[in-house]
C-alpha positions in Angstrom: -3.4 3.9 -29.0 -3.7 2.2 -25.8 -5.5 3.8 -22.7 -4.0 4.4 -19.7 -4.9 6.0 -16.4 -3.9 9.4 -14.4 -2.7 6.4 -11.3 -0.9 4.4 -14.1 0.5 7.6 -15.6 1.9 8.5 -12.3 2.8 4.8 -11.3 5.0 5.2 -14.2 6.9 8.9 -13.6 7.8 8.0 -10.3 8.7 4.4 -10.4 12.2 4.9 -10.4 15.3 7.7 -9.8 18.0 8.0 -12.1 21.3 9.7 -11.6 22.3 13.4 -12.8 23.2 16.1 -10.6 22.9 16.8 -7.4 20.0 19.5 -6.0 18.4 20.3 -2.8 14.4 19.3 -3.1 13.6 19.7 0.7 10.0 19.9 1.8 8.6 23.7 0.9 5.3 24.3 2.6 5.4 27.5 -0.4 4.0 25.2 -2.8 0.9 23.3 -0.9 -2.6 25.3 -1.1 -3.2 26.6 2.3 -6.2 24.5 3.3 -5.5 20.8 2.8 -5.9 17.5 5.0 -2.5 16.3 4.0 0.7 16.6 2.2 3.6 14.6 1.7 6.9 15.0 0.3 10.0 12.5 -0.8 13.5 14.3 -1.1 14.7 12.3 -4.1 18.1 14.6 -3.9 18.6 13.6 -0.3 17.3 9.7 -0.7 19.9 9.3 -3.5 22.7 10.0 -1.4 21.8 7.9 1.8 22.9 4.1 2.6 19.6 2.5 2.7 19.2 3.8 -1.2 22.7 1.8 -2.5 21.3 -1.0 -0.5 18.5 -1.5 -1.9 20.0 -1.6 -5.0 20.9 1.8 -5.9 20.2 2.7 -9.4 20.3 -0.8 -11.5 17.6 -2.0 -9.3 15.3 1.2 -9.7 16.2 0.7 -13.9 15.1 -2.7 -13.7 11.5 -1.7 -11.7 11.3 1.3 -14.4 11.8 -1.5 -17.5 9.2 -3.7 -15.4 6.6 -0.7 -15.4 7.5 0.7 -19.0 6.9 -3.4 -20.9 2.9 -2.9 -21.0 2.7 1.0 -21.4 1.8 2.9 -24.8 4.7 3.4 -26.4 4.1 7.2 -26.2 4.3 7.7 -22.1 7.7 5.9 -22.4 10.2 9.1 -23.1 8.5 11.0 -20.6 8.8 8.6 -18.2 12.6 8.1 -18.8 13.3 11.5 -19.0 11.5 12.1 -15.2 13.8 9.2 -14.0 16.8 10.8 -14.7 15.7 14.6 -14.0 13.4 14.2 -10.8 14.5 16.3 -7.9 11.4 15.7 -5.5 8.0 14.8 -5.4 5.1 15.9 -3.4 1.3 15.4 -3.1 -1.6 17.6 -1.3 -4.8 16.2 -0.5 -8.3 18.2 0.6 -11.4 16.7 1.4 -12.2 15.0 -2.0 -9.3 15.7 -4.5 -5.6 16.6 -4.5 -2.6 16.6 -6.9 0.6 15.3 -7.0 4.4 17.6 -7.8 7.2 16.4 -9.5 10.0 18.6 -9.9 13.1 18.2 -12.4 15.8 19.5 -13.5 15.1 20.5 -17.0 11.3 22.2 -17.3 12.6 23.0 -21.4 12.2 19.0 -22.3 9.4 18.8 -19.8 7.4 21.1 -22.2 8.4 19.4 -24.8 7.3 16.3 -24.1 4.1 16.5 -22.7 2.6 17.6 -26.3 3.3 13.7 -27.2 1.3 11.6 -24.9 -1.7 10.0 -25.7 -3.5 13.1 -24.0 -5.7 15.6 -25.6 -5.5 19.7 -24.7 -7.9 21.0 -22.3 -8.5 24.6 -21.3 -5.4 26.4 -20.4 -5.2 27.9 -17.2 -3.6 31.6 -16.7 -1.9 31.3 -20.2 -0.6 28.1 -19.3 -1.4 24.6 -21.7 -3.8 22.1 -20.2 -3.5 18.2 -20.9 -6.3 15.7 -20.1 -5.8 11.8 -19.9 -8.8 9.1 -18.5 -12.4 8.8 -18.9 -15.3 10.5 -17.1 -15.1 8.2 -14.0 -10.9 8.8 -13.7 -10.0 11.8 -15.6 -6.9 13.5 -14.8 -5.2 16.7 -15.7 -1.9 17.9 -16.1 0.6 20.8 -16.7 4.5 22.0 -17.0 5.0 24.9 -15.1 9.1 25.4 -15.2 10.3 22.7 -14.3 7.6 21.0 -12.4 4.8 18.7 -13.8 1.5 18.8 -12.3 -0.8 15.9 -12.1 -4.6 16.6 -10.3 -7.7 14.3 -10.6 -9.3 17.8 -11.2 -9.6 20.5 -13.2 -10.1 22.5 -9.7 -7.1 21.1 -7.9 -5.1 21.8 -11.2 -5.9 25.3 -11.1 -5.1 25.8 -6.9 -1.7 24.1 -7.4 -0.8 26.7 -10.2 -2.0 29.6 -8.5 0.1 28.5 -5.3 2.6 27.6 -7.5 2.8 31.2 -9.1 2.6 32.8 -5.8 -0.8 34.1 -6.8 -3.4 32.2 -4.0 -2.3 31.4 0.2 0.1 28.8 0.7 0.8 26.2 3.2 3.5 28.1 4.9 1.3 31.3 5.8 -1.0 28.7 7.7 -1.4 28.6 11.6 -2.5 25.1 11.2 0.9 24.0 10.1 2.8 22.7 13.0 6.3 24.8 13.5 8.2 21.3 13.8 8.0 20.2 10.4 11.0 18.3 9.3 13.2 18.6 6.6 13.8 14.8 6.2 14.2 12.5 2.8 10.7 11.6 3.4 8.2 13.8 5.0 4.3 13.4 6.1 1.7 15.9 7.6 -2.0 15.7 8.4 -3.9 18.9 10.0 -7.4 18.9 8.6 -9.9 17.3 10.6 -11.4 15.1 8.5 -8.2 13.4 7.7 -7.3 13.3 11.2 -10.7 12.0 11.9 -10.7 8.8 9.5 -7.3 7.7 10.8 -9.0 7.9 14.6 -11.9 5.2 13.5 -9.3 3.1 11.3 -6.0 3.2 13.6 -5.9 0.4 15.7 -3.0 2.3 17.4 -4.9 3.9 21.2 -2.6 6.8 20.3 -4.1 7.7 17.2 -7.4 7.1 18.8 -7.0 10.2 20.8 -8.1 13.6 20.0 -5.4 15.3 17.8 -5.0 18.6 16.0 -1.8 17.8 14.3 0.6 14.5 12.8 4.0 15.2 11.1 6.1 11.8 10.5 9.7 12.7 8.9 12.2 10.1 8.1 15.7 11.3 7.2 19.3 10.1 7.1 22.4 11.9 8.4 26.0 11.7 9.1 25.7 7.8 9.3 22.3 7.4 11.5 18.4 6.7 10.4 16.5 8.7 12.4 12.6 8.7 12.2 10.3 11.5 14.1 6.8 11.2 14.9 5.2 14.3 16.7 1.2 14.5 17.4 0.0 17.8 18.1 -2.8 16.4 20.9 -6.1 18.3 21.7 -6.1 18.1 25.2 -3.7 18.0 28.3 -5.5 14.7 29.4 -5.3 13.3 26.0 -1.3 14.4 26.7 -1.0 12.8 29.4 -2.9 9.1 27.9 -0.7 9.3 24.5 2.6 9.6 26.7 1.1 6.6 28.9 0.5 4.5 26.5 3.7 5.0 24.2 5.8 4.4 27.6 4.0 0.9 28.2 4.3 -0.2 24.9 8.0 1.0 25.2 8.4 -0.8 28.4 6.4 -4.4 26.9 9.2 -4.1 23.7 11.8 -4.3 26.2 11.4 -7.3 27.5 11.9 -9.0 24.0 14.7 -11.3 23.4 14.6 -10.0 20.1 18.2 -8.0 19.7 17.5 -5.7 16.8 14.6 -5.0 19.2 16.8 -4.2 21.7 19.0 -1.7 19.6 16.3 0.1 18.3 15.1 0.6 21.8 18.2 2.1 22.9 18.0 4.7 19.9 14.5 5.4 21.1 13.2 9.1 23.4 10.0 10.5 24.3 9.6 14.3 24.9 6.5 16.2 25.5 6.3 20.1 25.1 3.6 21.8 25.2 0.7 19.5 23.7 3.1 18.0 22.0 3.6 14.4 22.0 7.2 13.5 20.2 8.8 10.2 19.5 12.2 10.2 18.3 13.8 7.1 16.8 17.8 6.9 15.9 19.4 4.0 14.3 22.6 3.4 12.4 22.0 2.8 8.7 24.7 -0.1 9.1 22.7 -1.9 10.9 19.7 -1.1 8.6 21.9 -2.0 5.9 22.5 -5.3 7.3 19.1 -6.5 7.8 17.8 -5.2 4.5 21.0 -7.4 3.0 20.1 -10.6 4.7 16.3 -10.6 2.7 17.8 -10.1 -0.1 
């Protein structure tokens, strides 16, 4: 029996999206612990059905990445990983200051449970009733459980056992924080950072001046709709002057990008506004998914 790792484990369950039917797996703050740094969440319902997903290839191209992944792995992660590939509905991941975990849900929990039993993983200590898997060694162990229809990956036993509590409805979830900025999206893709010591690592690595300012808040949400791409970015900033710099900035560069002869520059320009309210700094780009279409097309 081969080893393999929690990252490889997961490399493997998510590496592709199969067919099946059709659910709504928007982003639900209900299921994030309440005190994280960040959490992220991709609609796989919603990013089946949009234009950029039959461009890239739709489903034969996603089968032929999943085949790709599935050649060098133990013989016993390969159901599961099929089956998540057809069922998968959404995943999402939370993060704290050292560890996190990582959601997927499905569509049928029953051959979930029934699976897991088979991998190359032995039992740990169930938590609330509920059977524990381990998989690694002591420098990457992770851990892993079925609850209903969603599996639950964690590089520790403590993030396993905050994910099932939330999960349960038995510990403070995301949505009940005041941290949580009120304009979080409901797009196929969706990304928030509150905790400080998140927001503070991206200040000293960004080389953005935007994300050098103070901020309290990031959500980035990507979605598609009735024919347009339209990706929001809206920073929660910690100050009125910092406001004001953000808004500065993002109007110079804006102004710079115009000048290009480039014309997809120009297009996306058009498709581009910037609102404040509040503290809030927002940036709201729209562009038609033809166009997108076209341009992803033309590399392949």
């Amino acid at each position: 029996m081969r080893h393999v790792s929690l990252a490889a484990f997961i490399a493997l369950v998510t590496s592709g999206f199969g067919g099946g039917p059709a659910f709504a797996a928007p982003f639900a703050p209900a299921m994030i612990p309440e005190k994280v740094e960040a959490v992220g969440h991709l609609d796989v319902d919603a990013l089946r059905k949009t234009q950029l997903f039959t461009a890239a290839g739709g489903q034969g191209a996603l089968d032929a990445a999943l085949d790709a992944a599935l050649a060098e792995a133990p013989a016993e992660l390969r159901p599961l990983a099929r089956s998540l590939t057809r069922t998968v509905r959404g995943i999402s991941f939370w993060r704290d200051t050292a560890h996190g975990a990582l959601y997927v849900e499905t569509t049928d929990g029953r051959g979930l449970a029934q699976l897991l039993p088979k991998l190359p993983a032995k039992p740990a200590q169930a938590i609330g009733g509920l059977p524990v898997y381990t998989m690694g060694d002591s420098d990457k162990r992770g851990y892993f459980a079925a609850l209903g229809d969603t599996l639950v990956l964690a590089d520790s036993v403590e993030s396993l056992e905050r994910s099932i509590h939330v999960l349960r409805d038995k510990a403070p979830n995301l949505a009940g924080s005041s941290k949580l900025p009120s304009a979080s999206r409901q797009g196929v893709f969706v990304f928030v950072t509150i905790g400080d010591d998140a927001l503070g690592a991206i200040q000293k690595s960004a080389h953005s001046k935007v994300l050098q300012l103070a901020i309290r808040s990031l959500v980035v949400d990507v979605g598609e709709s009735a024919g347009m791409v339209t990706a929001t970015a809206r920073a929660e900033m910690g100050s009125a002057d910092a406001l004001q710099k953000a808004k500065s900035i993002v109007d110079g560069l804006r102004t710079l990008a115009s000048l290009s002869d480039d014309a997809a520059a120009r297009v996306l320009l058009d498709g581009v506004t910037i609102t404040t309210n509040g503290l809030a700094l927002e940036v709201v780009a729209k562009l038609p998914a033809a166009e997108i279409v076209k341009t992803i097309r033309a590399k392949q």
